[in-house]
N, C-alpha and C positions, 0 to 999 in steps of 0.2 A: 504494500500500500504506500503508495507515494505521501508524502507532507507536505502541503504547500502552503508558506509560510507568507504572510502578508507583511510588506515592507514595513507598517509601522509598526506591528510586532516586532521586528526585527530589530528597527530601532527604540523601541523601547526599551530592550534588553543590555542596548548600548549603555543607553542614558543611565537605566538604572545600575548596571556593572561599574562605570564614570562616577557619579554620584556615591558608590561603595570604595570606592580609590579615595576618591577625596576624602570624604569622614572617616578614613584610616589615618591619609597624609594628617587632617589637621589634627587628631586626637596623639599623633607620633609627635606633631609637634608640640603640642599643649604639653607633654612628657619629658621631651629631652629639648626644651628650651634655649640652654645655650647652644646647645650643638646647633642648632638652626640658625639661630641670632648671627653666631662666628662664622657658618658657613655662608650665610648670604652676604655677612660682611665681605668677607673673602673674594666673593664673586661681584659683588659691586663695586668693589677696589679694582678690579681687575677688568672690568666691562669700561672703567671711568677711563683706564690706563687704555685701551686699546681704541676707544670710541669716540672719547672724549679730548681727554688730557697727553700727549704721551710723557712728557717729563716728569720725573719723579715729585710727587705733593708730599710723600710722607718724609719724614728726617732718618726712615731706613729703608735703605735699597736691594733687594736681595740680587744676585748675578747668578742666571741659570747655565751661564755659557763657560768653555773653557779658557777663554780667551784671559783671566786674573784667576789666581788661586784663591780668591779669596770670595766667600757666598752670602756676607752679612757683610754690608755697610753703612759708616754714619756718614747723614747726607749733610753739609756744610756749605751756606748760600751766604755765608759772610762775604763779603768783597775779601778778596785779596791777592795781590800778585803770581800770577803762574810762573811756577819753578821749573825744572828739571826735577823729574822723580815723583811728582805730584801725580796722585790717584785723582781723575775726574770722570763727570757724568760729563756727555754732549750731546748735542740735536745733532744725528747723520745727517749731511748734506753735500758728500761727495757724488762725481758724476756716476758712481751704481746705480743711485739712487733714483737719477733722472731716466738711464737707460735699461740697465739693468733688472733692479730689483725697485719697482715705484711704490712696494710696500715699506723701506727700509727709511722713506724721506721722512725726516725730522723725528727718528725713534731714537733713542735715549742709547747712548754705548758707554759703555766704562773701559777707560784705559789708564796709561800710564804715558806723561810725557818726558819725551826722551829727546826730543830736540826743539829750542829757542829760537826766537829770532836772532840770524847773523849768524847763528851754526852753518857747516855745511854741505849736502847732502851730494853724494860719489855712488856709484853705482857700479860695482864690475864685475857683469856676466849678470848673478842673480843677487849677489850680495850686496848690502846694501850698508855705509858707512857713512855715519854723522862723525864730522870733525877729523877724520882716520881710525874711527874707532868701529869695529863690527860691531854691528846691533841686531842684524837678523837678516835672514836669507826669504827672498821672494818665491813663494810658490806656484809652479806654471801653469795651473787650473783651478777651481772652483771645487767646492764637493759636487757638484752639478754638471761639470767637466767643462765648465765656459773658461777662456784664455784669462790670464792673471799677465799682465806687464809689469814690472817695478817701475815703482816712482820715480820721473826725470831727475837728472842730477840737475842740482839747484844752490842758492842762496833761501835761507825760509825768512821770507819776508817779516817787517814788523806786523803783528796782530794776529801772527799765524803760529802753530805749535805742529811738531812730528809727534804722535804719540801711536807706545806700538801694547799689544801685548804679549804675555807671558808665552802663549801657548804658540807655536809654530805654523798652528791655525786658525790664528788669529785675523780679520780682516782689520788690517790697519792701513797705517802711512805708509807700509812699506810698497801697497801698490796705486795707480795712478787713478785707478777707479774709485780708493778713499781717497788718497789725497793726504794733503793735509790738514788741519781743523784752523778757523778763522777763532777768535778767543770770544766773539762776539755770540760762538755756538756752545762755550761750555756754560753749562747749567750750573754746576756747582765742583768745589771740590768732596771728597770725600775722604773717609779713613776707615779701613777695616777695621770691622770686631769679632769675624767668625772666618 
């Protein structure tokens, strides 16, 4: 014997299965209250960060990437003079960004700077030398496999910084596609705590 089942029946079984979800959801959360509270916190930090805001609003910065060993930092928006060695946040706005990768334009990077104005920048073969000094070797591809050129040998102009990182995979100064950072794009300095 066949059933033949009429569409709003059908859909009422919807509704009311839907309606049995929900008066679970919200009695689960009437229950474990902070867990909900922290997790939506969580995700609305993070919806502000990708949709909203990208530079960092909190005074801690976490780094998912290998590019700094370091995965907890304090964020530090006081004025003050960029060094050599100094840990900073910046808006990406190298030419990746325009051609490349158009998601990467003004997200927030953390690096390390290692070259000043008036430093400067020698390039030979892949190796790439501020002052006479090695600082790190250019890699010939992308994890994506697109071409990698190292950055022009150069003079770093006034209000520009070379900043590279730690890891070998890092996308830094050392190729032409980041470039180097204008100081008008660092956000802040920072300091690790973890």
């Amino acid at each position: 014997m066949n059933v033949i089942t009429r569409p709003g029946l059908r859909y009422g079984r919807l509704l009311a299965w839907l309606g049995v979800g929900a008066r679970t959801v919200i009695a689960d959360a009437r229950r474990h209250r902070l867990v909900f509270v922290a997790f939506g916190a969580i995700w609305a930090l993070a919806l502000t960060r990708v949709f909203i805001h990208h530079s960092p609003i909190l005074p801690v910065l976490f780094n998912w990437t290998a590019s700094l060993p370091y995965r907890i930092v304090l964020v530090d928006h006081r004025p003050a003079p960029l060094v050599r060695g100094d840990l900073i946040v910046y808006a990406f706005d190298g030419e990746a960004a325009e051609r490349d990768y158009p998601g990467l334009k003004r997200q927030p990077f953390f690096k390390r700077i290692v070259g000043v104005a008036g430093d400067v920048i020698t390039v030979d073969g892949r190796d790439v030398l501020i002052n006479g000094q090695h600082v790190g070797r250019a890699k010939t591809h992308t994890f994506d496999r697109r071409p990698l050129d190292p950055i022009a040998p150069t003079v770093i102009p006034p209000g520009h910084v070379y900043v590279q990182g730690t890891s070998a995979d890092s996308f830094d100064s050392r190729y032409r596609s980041s470039g180097l950072v204008s100081t008008a794009d660092v956000v802040a300095r920072v300091r690790p705590l973890l």
